[in-house]
N, C-alpha and C positions, 0 to 999 in steps of 0.2 A: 636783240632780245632784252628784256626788260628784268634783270637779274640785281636783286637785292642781296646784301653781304651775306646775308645770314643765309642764302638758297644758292651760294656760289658753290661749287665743287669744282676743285682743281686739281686734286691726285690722278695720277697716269693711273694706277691703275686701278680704280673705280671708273674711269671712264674709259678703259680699254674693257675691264669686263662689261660693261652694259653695250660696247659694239658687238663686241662674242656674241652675247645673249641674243640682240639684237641686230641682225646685220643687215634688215633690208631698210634700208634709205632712204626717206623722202629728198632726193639730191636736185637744187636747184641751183641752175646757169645760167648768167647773164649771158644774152648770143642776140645776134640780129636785133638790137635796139630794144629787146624786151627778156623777158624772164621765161624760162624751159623748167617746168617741173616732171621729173621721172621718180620712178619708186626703181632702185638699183642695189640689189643687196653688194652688198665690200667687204674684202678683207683685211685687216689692217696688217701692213708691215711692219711692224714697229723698228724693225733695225734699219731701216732707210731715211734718210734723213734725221734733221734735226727733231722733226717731232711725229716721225713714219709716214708711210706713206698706202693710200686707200687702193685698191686694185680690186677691177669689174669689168665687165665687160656687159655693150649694151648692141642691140641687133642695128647690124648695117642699115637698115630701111628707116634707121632712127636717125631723122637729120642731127641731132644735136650734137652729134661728138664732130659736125662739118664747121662748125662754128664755135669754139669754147671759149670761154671767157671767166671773170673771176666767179666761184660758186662756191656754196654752203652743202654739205652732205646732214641733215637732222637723224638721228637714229631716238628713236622712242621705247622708254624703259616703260616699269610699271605705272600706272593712270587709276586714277580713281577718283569717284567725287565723296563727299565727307559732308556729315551730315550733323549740325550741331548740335544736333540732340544727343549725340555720344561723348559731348562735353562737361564735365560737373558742373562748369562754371554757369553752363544754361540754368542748372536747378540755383544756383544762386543770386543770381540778377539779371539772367535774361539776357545780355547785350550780345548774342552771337547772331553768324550769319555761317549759309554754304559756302565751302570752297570746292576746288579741285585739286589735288598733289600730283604731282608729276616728275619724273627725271627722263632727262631728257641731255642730250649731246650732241653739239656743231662742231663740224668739222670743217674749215673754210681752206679754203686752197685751190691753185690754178689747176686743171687738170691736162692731160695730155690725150690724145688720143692715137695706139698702135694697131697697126694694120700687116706688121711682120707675121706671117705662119706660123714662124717657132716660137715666138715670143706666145702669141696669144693662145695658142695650144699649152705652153708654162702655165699661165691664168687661168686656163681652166682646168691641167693637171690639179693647180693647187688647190682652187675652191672644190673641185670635187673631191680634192682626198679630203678637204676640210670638212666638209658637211657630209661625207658616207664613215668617217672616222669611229662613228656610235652607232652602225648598221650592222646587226650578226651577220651577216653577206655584204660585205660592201663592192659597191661598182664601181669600178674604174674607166677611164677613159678608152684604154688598151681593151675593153670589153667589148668596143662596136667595131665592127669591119673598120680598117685603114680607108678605105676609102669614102666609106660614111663620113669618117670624120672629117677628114680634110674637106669635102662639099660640107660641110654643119661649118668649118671654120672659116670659108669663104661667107658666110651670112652674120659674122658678127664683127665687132670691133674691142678691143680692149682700151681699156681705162687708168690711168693711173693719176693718184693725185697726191702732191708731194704736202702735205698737212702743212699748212704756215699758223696755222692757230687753233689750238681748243677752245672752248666756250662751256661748262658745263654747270647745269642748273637740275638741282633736289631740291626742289619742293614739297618737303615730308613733314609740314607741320612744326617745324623747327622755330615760328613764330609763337605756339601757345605754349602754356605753362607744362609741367609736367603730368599731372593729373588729365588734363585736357587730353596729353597725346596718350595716356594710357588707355583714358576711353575711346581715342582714334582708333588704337591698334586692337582693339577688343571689338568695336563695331565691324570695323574693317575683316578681323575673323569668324567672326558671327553672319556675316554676310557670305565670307566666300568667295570662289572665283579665283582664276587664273590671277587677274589682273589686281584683285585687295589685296589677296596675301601675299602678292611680289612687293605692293606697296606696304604694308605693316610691317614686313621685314625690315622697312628703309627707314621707317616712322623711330626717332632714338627718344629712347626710354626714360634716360637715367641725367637728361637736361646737358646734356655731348652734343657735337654733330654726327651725323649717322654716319 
């Protein structure tokens, strides 16, 4: 990826929170002489390994976990495109153009694939307490017949990937002046949407990095 100093982000945990936020994965793997792209949401371990480790699980009928080889997990923060006209420097001499901001985090790491019962029942115990955890009724595993489940855990495979590298890139306008990003984060509110105001949030104000 093509990451300039100033759009580097390398604290753990700005880039553990945008996995939180964000957990389903554009995860690509080199296998059979070419490239396997899946959308795999993860959770991150963080106490495992030197720098945690990713855990999913993808369905049996899914060759890729038959052949695994080295791969990248992308989790995708807020996105926006930015429009130069919310720039003062535009009313001044014109020389601006569109961009796009993004934050955005790689996860690169060999992955493993398990096929134990108990293990892979663990995996999904835990994604499911993880994502029913902010449900006024949450569902648990222990909710469907014993035997439901055991036939549901015969049809998938679990995943784990031991993180050997971050990568992480904010693109938040961190390039123009201060007044320029103020009018980013003013457009960007004025506009709306899930996706601006995740990114105006990230837009820093005060000529810091966010």
């Amino acid at each position: 990826m093509y990451l300039p100093a100033h759009f580097e982000e390398t604290r753990p945990e700005r880039l553990r929170a945008l996995l939180r936020e964000n957990p389903l994965a554009t995860w690509v793997v080199q296998a059979d002489g070419g490239l396997q792209v899946n959308h795999i949401p993860f959770m991150l371990d963080a106490d495992r390994g030197p720098h945690g480790t990713l855990v999913g699980h993808v369905a049996r009928a899914n060759p890729v976990w038959r052949s695994l080889g080295p791969s990248v997990a992308v989790f995708q923060g807020p996105q926006a495109y930015i429009s130069p006209s919310w720039y003062p420097s535009k009313r001044e001499h014109g020389k601006v153009v569109p961009t796009w901001n993004y934050a955005v985090v790689h996860a690169h790491g060999t992955p493993r694939a398990i096929e134990a019962p108990d293990e892979v029942l663990a995996i999904v115990t835990r994604l499911t307490q993880t994502h029913e955890a902010g449900s006024a009724v949450p569902w648990a595993v222990s909710d469907a017949p014993a035997d439901y489940i055991e036939q549901m855990l015969k049809a998938i495979v679990g995943i784990e990937i031991a993180v050997e590298r971050w990568v992480g890139k904010w693109k938040a306008s961190q390039n123009r002046g201060v007044p320029d990003r103020l009018g980013t984060v003013a457009g960007l509110r004025q506009r709306g949407g899930e996706q601006g105001l995740g990114m105006a949030a990230l837009v820093p104000t005060d000529g810091a990095a966010p």
